[in-house]
GULO-721471 format. One record per residue (C-alpha): residue number from 1; residue in three letters; x, y, z. Coordinates in pm, whole numbers, m for minus. Layout:
BEGIN
NUM_ala_X_Y_Z
...
***
This chain:
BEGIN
1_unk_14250_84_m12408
2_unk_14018_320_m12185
3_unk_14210_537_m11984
4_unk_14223_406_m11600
5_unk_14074_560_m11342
6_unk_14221_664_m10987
7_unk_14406_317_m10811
8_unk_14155_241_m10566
9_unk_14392_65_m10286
10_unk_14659_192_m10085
11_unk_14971_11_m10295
12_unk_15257_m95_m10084
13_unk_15596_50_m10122
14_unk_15767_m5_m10488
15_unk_16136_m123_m10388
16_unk_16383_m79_m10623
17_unk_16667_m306_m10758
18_unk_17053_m239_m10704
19_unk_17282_m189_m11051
20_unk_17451_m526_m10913
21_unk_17102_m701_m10866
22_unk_16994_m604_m11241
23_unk_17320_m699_m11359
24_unk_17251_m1061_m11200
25_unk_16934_m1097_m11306
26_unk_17037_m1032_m11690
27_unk_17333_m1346_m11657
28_unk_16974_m1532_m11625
29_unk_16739_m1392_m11808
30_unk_16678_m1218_m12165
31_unk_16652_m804_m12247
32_unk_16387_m718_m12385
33_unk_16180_m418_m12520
34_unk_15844_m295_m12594
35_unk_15626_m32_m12705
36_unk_15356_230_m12528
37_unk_15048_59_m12501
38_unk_15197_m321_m12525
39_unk_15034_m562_m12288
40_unk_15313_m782_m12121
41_unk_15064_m1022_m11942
42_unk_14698_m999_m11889
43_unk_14434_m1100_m11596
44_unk_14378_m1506_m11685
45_unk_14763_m1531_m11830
46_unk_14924_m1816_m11722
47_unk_15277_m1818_m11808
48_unk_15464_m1521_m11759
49_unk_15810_m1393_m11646
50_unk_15958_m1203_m11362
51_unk_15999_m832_m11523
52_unk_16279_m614_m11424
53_unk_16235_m289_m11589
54_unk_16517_m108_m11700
55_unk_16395_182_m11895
56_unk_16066_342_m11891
57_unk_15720_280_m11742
58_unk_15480_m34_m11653
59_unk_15094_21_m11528
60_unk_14921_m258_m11335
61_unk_14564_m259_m11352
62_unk_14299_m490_m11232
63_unk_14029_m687_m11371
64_unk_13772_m330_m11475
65_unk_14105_m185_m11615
66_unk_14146_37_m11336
67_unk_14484_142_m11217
68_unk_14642_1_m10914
69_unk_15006_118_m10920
70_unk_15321_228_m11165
71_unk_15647_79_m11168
72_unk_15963_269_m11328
73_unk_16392_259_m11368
74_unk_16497_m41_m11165
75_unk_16103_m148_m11017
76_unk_16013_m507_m11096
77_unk_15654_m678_m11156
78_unk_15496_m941_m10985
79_unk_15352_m1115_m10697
80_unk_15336_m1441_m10509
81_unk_15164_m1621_m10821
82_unk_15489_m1622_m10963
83_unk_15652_m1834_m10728
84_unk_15342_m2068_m10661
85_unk_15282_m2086_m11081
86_unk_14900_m1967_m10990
87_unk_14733_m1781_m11290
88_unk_14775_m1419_m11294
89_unk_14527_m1160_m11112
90_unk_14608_m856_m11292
91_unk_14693_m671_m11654
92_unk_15025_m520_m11716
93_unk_15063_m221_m11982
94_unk_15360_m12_m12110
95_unk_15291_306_m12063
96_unk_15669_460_m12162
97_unk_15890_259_m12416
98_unk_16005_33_m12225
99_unk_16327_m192_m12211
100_unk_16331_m484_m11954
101_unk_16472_m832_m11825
102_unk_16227_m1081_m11851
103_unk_16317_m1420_m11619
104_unk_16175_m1721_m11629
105_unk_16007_m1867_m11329
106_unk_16217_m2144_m11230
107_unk_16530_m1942_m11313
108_unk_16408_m1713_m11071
109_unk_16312_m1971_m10815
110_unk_16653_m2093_m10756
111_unk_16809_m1745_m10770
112_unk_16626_m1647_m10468
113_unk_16772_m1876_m10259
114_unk_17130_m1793_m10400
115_unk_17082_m1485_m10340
116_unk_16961_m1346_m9957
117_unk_16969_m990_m10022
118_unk_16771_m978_m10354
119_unk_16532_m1257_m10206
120_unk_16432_m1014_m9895
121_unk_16382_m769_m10132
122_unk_16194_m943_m10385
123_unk_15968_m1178_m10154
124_unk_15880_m873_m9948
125_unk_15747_m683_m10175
126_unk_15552_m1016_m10329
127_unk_15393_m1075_m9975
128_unk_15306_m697_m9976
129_unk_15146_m674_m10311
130_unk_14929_m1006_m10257
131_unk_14795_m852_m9958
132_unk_14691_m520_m10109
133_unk_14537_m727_m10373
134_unk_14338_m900_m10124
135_unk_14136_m566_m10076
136_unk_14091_m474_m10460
137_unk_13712_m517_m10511
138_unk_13591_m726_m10849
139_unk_14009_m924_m10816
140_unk_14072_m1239_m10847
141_unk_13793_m1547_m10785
142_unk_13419_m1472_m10761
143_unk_13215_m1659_m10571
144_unk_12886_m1664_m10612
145_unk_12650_m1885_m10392
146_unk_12438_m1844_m10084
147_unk_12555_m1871_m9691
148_unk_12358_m2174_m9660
149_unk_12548_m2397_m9909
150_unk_12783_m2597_m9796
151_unk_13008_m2651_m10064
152_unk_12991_m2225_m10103
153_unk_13102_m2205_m9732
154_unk_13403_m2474_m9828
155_unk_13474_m2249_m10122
156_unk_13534_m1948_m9947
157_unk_13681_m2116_m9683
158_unk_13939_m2259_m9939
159_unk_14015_m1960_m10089
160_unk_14093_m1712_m9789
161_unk_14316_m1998_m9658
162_unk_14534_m1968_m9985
163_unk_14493_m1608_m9917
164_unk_14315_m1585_m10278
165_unk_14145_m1253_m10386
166_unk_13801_m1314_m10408
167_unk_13433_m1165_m10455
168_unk_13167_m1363_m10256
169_unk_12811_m1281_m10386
170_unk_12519_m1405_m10198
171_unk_12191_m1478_m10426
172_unk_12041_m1465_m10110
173_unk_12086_m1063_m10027
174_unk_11823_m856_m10156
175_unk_12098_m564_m10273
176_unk_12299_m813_m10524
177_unk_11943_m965_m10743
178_unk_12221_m1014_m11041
179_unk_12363_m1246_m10789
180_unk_12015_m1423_m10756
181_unk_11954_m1447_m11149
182_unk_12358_m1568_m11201
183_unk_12230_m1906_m10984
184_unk_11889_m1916_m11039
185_unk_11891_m2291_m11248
186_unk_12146_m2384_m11053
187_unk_12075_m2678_m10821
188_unk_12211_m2780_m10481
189_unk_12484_m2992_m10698
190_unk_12588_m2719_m10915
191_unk_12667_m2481_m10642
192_unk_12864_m2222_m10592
193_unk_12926_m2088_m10951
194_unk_13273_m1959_m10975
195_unk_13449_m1750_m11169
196_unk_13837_m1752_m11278
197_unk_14075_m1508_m11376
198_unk_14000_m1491_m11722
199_unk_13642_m1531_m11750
200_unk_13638_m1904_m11726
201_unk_13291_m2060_m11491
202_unk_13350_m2382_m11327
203_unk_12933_m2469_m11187
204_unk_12960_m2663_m10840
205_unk_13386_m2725_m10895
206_unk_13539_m2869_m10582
207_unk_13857_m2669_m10383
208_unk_14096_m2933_m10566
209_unk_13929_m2804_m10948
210_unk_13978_m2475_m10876
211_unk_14323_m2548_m10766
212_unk_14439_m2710_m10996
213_unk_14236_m2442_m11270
214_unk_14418_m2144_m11108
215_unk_14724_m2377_m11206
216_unk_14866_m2415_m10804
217_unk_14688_m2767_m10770
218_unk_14945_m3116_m10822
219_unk_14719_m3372_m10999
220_unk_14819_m3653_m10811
221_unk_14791_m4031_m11001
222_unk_14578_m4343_m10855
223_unk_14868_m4386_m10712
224_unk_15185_m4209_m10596
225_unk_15474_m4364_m10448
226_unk_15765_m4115_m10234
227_unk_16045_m4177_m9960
228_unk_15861_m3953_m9708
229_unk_15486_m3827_m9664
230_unk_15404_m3509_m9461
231_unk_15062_m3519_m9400
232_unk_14993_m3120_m9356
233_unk_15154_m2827_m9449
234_unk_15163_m2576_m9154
235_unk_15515_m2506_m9026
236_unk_15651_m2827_m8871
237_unk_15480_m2990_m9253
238_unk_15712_m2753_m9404
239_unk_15993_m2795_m9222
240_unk_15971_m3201_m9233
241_unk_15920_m3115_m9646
242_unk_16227_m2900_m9677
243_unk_16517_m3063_m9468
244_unk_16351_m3393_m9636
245_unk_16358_m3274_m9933
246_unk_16697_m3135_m9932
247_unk_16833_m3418_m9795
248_unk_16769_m3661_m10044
249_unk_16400_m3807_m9965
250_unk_16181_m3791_m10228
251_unk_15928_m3617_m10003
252_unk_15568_m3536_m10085
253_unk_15338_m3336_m9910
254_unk_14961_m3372_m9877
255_unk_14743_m3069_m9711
256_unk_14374_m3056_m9738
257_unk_14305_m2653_m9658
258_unk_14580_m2402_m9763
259_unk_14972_m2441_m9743
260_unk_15093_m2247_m9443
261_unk_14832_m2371_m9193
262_unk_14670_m2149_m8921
263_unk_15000_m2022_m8887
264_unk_14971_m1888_m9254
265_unk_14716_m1674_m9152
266_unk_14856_m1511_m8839
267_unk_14889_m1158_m8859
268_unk_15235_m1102_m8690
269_unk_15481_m1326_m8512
270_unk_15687_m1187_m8295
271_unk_15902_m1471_m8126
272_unk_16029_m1626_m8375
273_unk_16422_m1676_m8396
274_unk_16621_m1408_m8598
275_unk_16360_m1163_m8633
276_unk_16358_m896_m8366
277_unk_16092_m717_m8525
278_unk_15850_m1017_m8594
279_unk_15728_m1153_m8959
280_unk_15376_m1258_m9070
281_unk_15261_m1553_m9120
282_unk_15204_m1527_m9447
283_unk_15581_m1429_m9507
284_unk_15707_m1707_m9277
285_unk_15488_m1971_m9475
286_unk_15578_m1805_m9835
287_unk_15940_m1865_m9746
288_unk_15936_m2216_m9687
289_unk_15688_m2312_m9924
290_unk_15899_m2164_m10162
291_unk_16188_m2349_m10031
292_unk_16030_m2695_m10028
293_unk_15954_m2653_m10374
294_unk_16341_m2488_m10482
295_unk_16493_m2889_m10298
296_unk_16187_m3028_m10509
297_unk_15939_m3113_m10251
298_unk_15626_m3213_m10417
299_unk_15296_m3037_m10270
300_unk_14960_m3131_m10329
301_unk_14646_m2927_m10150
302_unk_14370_m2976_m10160
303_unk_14411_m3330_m10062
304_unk_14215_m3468_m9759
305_unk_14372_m3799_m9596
306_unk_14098_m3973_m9468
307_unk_14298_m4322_m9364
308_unk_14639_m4455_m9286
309_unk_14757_m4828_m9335
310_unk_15041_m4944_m9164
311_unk_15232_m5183_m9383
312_unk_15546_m5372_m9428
313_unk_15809_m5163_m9553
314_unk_15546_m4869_m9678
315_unk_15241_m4711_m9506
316_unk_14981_m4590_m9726
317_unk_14769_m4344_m9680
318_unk_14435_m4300_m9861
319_unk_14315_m3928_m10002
320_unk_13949_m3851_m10072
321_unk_13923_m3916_m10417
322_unk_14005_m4283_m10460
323_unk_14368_m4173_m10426
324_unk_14641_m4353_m10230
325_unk_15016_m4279_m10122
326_unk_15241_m4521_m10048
327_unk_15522_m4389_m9878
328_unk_15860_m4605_m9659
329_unk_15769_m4330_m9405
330_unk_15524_m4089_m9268
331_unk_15523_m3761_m9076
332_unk_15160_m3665_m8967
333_unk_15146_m3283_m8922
334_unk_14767_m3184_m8964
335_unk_14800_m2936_m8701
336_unk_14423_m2849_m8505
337_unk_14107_m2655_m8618
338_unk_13933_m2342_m8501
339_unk_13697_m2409_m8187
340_unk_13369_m2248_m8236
341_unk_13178_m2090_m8022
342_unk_12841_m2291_m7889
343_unk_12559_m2101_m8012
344_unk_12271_m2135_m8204
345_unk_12274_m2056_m8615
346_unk_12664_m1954_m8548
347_unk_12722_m2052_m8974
348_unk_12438_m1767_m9048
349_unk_12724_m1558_m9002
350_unk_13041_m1713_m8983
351_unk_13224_m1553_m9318
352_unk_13051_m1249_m9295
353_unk_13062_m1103_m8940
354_unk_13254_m1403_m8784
355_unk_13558_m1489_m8884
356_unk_13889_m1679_m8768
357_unk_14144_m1495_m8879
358_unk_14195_m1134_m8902
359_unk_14368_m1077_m9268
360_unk_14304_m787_m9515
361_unk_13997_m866_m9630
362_unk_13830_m914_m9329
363_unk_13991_m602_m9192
364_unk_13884_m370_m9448
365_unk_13570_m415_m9358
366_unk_13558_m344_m9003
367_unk_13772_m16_m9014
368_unk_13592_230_m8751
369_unk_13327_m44_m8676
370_unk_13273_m182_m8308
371_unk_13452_m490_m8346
372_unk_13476_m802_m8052
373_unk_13800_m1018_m8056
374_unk_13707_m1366_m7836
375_unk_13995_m1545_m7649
376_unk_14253_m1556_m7421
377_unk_14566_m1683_m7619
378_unk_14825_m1496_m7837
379_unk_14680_m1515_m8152
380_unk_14413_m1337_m7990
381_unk_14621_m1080_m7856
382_unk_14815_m1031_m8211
383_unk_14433_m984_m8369
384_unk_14335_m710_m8129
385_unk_14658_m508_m8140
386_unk_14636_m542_m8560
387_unk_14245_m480_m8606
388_unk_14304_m181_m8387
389_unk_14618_m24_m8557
390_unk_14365_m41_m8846
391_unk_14156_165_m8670
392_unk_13847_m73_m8529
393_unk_13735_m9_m8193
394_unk_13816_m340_m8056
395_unk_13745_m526_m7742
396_unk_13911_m864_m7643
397_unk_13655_m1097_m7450
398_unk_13812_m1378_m7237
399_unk_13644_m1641_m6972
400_unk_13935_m1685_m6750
401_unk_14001_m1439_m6478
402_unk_14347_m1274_m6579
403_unk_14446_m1264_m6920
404_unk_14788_m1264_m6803
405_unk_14739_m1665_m6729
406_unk_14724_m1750_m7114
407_unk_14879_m1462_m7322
408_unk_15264_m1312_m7295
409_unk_15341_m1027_m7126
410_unk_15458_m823_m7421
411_unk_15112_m916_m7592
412_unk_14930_m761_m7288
413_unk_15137_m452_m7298
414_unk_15071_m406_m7639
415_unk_14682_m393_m7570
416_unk_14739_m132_m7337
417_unk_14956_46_m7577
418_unk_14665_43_m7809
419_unk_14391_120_m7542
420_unk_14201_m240_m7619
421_unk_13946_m268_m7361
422_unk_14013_m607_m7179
423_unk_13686_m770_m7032
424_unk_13724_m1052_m6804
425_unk_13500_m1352_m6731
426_unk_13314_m1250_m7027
427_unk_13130_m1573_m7245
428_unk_12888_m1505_m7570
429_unk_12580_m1745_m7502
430_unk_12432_m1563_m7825
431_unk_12430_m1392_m8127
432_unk_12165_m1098_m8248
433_unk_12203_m989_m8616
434_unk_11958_m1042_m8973
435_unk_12018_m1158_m9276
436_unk_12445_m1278_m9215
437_unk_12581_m942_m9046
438_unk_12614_m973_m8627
439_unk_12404_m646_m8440
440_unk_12487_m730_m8091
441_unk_12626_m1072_m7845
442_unk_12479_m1173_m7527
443_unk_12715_m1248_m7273
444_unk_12654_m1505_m6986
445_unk_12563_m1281_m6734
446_unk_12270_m1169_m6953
447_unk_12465_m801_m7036
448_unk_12418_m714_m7429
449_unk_12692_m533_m7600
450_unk_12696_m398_m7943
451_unk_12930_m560_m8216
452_unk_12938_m551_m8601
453_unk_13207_m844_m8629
454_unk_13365_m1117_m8436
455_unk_13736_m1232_m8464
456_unk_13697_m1599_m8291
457_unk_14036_m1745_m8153
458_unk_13925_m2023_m7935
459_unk_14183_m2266_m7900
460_unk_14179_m2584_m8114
461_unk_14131_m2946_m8166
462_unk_14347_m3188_m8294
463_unk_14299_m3278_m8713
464_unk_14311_m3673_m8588
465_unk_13981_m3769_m8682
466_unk_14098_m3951_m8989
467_unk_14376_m4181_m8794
468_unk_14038_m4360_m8577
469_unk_14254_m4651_m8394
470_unk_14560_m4690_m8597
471_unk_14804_m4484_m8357
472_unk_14722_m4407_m7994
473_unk_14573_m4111_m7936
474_unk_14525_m3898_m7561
475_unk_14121_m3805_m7447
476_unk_14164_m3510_m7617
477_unk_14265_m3665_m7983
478_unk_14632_m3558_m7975
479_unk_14865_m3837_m8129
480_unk_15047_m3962_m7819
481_unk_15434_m4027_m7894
482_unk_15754_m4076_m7744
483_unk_15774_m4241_m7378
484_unk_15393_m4200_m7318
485_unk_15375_m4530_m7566
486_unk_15716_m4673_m7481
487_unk_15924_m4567_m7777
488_unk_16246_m4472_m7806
489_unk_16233_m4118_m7941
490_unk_15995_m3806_m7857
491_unk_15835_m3813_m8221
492_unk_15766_m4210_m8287
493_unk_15392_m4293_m8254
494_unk_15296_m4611_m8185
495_unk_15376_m4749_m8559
496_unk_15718_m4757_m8662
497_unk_15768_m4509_m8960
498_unk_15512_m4282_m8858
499_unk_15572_m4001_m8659
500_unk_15394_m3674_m8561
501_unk_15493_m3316_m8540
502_unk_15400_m2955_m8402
503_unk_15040_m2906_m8240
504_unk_14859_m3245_m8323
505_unk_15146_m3442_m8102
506_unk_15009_m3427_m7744
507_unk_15237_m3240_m7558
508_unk_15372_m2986_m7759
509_unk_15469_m2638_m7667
510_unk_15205_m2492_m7960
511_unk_15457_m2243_m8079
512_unk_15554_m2206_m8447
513_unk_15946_m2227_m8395
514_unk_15915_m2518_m8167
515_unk_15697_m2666_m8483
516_unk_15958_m2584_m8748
517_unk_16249_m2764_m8536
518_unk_16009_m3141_m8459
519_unk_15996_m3136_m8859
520_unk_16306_m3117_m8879
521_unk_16429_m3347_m8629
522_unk_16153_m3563_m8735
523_unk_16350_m3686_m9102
524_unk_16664_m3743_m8870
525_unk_16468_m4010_m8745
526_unk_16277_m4084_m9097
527_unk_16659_m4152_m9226
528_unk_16727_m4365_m8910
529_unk_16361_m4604_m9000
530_unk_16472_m4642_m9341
531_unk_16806_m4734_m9319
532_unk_16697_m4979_m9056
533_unk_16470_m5111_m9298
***
């Protein structure tokens, strides 16, 4: 083995593991030992254990063998592909004599929720790591197809919602031509070529291949059969899926992006009930994820519905894919997507200088660069405040007069805290920039101002499309529910047995706790339809 070179990312914090937490974790698991140079798992591997180390020394390094952090006495190994069964990103190597307890997955699945204070320790430090990863260059998937293919666009767009580390290379930029000469035969079809873990190429795969290749995709049958559907897995999905779940519905869960939702991707949020000091997104989501699959939720992305048929005793609901579901009852939780902004060639550079989400990729690359952050709401708001901790020079752009009319106070505050320049009554008719990175955005009143990336957070419309006239739906597309159609409770659409939850309802408050609680309140009422039935 060469010798690695200097870790090239900042690795989070190492937590260590209590005498009574390693004594717990040996009732369930097996000691082990191995020698300097060993190789306990490898970049591709796809069945491995949770590693506690008890004596000596582990070295993680990534794909080019480089080193990306140690791990002694009482450390552990590991990530968030353990939990989700996804295929390993990264090498481990003994680099002392080492003795350990290895754990198998779902050993270590249900021990987490046994055990609070050794699963705050343990999924912390998993959400950590799988963000650092997310900024290691040459990790995880690589990409490689140019900005104006479609299906490359969906890839990408697939993978940063599962918070995947990824390489994008574009054949089409003159300072990658190995790029160029990787997809040269390659036709329209056959696009993007992308590489695993492992060295295994999958020409023109779709989201649901790689899934299910990276080993976190359910291969669903023809057909499937379950108590209780959740269309989409954003937070009031997840919450439907786990009290479901744990209550005795055989509960399955279709999402046709990433599990989490937009909320996933949400850098901080700070209102949610019982944590004073806020959580991410991608810690909230983890969680209960994680949870829905410990009461044996079954979840299956990427799935797309694309129609629901109300039936006599089961809906069904039909997947791309010549799938179907039939299900006694249905919670429709597809949340909203990203409004774009309405100028011309806006794809040229959306995943390159555009983006709707501000997450670790996206902000190592705009460290010390002029960045623009576009809306008016919170998520805005949380964007700015994060990009510029990281040390962008940001400015928020709204339409509306006083920001103070759409975002909380404490949000505001914070933007003064970090000296965010706040620019009112300020809307980008265009973009100026060559070859996929923005130069510069023309505002409304004709002013230019300079920008080398855009953080969009526009508001959103309803994911409804798919329903056309089955339930009633307001001008806007939300599902209207509750007394606006005459029934009886706040979540019943207009088809008994389906109900809908958190921000595609019409009506709802938009917040991520408020989402949780409608999914769970949601299979009171799923329990109340079926035993009428």
């Amino acid at each position: 083995m060469k010798p690695p070179t200097e870790s090239r990312i900042d690795a989070p914090p190492s937590p260590t593991l209590s005498a009574s937490q390693l004594a717990r974790l040996a009732e369930l698991g097996e000691e082990r030992a191995a020698d300097t140079g060993q190789v306990l798992y490898q970049v591709g591997d796809r069945d491995y254990p949770f590693i506690a180390v008890i004596e000596g020394e582990v070295m993680i390094l990534d794909t080019a063998g480089k080193e990306i952090v140690r791990h002694g006495p009482s450390g552990f190994l590991g990530e968030l592909n353990l939990l989700s069964g996804q295929t390993v990103f990264v090498t481990a190597v003994v680099t002392q004599p080492l003795r350990y307890i290895a754990v198998r997955r779902e050993a270590l699945r249900a021990l987490l929720y046994e055990d609070g204070p050794l699963s705050d320790v343990v999924l912390s430090a998993f959400i950590a790591r799988r963000e650092a990863l997310q900024t290691v260059p040459g990790l995880g998937l690589e990409i490689v197809g140019p900005r104006s293919s479609t299906a490359t666009m969906r890839m990408l767009d697939f993978a940063r919602s599962n918070r995947l580390p990824l390489t994008w290379r574009d054949p089409e930029r003159a300072d990658d031509p190995a790029a160029a000469a990787l997809v040269g035969g390659l036709d329209e079809t056959r696009l993007p070529l992308v590489r695993l873990p492992g060295g295994v190429e999958l020409q023109g795969p779709s989201p649901g291949q790689v899934s299910r290749a990276l080993g976190i995709g359910r291969e669903l049958a023809p057909r499937e059969e379950a108590d209780l559907l959740v269309v989409g897995a954003g937070p009031a999905g997840l919450g439907a899926a786990v009290y479901g779940a744990s209550e005795g519905l055989d509960t399955l869960v279709v999402e046709s992006t990433g599990l989490g939702g937009q909320a996933g991707v949400s850098r901080r949020i700070e209102n949610y009930l019982g944590f004073p000091a806020g959580l991410s997104g991608s810690e909230l989501t983890s969680r209960a994820v994680t949870q829905a699959r410990k009461f044996n939720a079954r979840l299956a992305t990427p799935c797309r519905a694309i129609m629901l048929e109300p039936g006599d005793g089961r809906h069904t609901v039909r997947l791309e894919g010549e799938r179907e579901i039939a299900a006694r009852a249905v919670v429709i939780a597809t949340g909203a997507q990203y409004r774009r902004l309405p100028v011309e060639d806006l794809d040229q550079y959306e995943g390159i200088s555009v983006f709707y989400a501000a997450g670790p990729p996206e902000a190592q690359l705009c460290g010390a660069e002029r960045v623009a952050v576009v809306g008016g709401g919170n998520s805005a708001g949380q964007a700015a405040v994060w990009l510029a901790r990281g040390g962008a020079l940001v400015t928020l752009l709204h339409r509306r007069a006083n920001l103070r009319e759409t975002m909380s106070d404490y949000l505001v505050r914070e933007l003064e805290r970090y000296d965010v320049p706040v620019r009112d009554r300020s809307e980008i008719i265009a973009l100026h920039g060559t070859d996929g990175p923005v130069e510069a955005v023309i505002l409304k009143d004709g002013e230019r101002l300079r920008f080398s990336f855009l953080f969009l957070f526009l508001g959103a419309l309803p994911c409804t499309e798919w329903l056309e006239d089955v339930v009633a739906r307001d001008d806007d597309g939300f599902i209207l529910t509750g007394p606006a159609v005459g029934a009886d409770t706040l979540l019943q659409t207009t088809v008994a047995g389906v109900f809908a939850v958190g921000d595609v309802r019409s009506g709802s408050m938009k917040r991520c706790a408020t989402a949780v609680g409608e999914g769970a309140w949601a299979v009171q009422l799923v329990h109340a339809h079926i035993a009428a039935r």
